[in-house]
C-alpha positions as CSV (number, residue, x, y, z in Angstrom):
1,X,12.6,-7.7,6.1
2,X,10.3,-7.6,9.2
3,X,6.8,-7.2,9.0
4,X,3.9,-5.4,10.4
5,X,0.5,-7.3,11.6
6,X,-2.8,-5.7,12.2
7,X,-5.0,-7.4,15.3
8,X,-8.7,-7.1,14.9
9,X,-8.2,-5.1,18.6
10,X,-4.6,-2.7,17.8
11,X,-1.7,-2.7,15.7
12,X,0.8,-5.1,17.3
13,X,4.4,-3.8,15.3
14,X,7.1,-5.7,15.0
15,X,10.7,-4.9,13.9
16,X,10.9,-3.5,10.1
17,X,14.2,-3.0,8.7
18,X,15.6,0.5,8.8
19,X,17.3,0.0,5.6
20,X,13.9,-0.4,3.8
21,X,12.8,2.9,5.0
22,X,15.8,5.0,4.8
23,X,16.1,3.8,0.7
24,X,12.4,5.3,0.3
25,X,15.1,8.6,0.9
26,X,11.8,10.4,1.9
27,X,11.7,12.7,4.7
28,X,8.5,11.6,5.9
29,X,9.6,7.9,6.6
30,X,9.3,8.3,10.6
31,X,5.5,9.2,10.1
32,X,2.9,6.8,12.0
33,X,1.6,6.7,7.9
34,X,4.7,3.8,7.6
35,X,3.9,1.5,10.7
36,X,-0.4,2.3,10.2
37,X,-1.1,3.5,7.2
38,X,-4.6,3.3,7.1
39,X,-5.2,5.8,10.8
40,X,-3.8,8.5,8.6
41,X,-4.4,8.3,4.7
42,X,-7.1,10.3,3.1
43,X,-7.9,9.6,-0.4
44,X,-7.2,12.0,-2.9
45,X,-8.4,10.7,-6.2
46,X,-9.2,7.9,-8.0
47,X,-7.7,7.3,-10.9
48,X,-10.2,4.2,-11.9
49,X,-9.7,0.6,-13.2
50,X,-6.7,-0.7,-14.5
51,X,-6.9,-4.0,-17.1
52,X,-7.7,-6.8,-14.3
53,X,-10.5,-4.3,-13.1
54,X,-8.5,-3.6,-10.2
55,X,-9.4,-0.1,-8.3
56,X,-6.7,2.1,-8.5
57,X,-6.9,5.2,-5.8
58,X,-3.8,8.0,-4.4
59,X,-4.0,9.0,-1.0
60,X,-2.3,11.6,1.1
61,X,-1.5,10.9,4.9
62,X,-3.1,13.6,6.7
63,X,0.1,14.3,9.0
64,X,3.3,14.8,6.8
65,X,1.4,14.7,3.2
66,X,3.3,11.8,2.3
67,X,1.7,10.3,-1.5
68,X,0.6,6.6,-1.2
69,X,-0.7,4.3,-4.3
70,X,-3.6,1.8,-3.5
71,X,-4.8,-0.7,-5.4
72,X,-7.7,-2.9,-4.9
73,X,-8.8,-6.5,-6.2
74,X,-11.6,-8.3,-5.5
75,X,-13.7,-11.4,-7.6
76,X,-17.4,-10.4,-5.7
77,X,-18.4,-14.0,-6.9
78,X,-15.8,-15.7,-4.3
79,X,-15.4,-15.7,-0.7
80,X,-12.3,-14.5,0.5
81,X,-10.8,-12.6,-2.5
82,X,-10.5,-9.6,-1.4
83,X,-7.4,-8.2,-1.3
84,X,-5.2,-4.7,-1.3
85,X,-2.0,-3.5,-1.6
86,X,-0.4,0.2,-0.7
87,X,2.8,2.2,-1.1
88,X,4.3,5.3,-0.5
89,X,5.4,7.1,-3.9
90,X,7.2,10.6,-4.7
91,X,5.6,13.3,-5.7
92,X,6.9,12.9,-9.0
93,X,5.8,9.0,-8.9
94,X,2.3,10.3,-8.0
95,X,2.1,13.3,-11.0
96,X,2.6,10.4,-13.6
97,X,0.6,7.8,-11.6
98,X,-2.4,6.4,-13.9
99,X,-4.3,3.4,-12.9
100,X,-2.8,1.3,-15.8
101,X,0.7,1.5,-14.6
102,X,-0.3,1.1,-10.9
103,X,0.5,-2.6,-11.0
104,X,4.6,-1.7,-12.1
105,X,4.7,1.0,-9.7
106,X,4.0,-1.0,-7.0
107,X,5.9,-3.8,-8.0
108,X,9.1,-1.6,-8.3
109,X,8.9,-0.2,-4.6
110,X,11.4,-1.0,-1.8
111,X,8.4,-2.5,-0.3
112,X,4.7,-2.2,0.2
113,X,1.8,-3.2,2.5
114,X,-0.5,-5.8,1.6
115,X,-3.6,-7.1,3.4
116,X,-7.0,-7.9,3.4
117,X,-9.3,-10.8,3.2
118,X,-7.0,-12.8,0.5
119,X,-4.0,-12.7,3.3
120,X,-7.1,-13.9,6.3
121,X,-7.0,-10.4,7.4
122,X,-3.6,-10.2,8.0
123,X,-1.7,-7.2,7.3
124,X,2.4,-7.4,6.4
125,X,4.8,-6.0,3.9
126,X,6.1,-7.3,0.8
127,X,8.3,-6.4,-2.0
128,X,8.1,-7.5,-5.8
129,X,5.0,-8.9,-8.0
130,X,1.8,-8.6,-6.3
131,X,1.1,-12.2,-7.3
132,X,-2.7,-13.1,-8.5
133,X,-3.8,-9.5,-9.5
């Protein structure tokens, strides 16, 4: 799988696998929301906490309306531990979407974005468990 990297200055993209998009099988997948996610989403609602007090938020990209989960984990007490993860979701993922099964419905994507100050600012894609969430 490739990966895409955010530069304090512009988005520098590299190669992402075709396969990984085409098996979201949504018709939105050539939006910018899927190589810059964050120069498009709006939020939409937050649907609150989840058990690790992790904020759990849906947004919609503001150019093709394309549903996107978000959660976000931070420990204020330590430098460093800041860290998000986002991925696109169906409508139908998105109508039974709840902040306690956030978590699973990340982890069972194709892929997601990850980034923040956890990853040194660095933004990429990932598949699987979130890891320390």
């Amino acid at each position: 799988m490739g990966t895409c990297l955010l530069s304090r200055n512009s988005w520098q993209r590299y190669i992402i696998n075709s396969e990984n998009s085409e098996a979201l099988s949504m018709p939105a997948a050539s939006c910018a929301c899927f190589a810059a996610p964050y120069q498009t989403l709006v939020n939409v609602e937050e649907l609150g906490m989840d058990e690790n007090f992790a904020e759990v938020s849906l947004l919609t990209c503001s150019l093709c309306g394309q549903k996107w989960i978000r959660v976000l984990y931070e420990v204020e007490a330590f430098t460093a531990s800041g860290r998000w993860y986002l991925g696109a979701i169906t409508a139908q993922q998105a109508s039974s979407l709840a902040a306690e099964n956030a978590k699973n419905t990340l982890e069972k994507l194709n892929w997601y974005f990850y980034g923040g100050s956890y990853f040194g600012g660095r933004i990429g894609k990932a598949s699987g468990r979130l890891g320390n969430l």
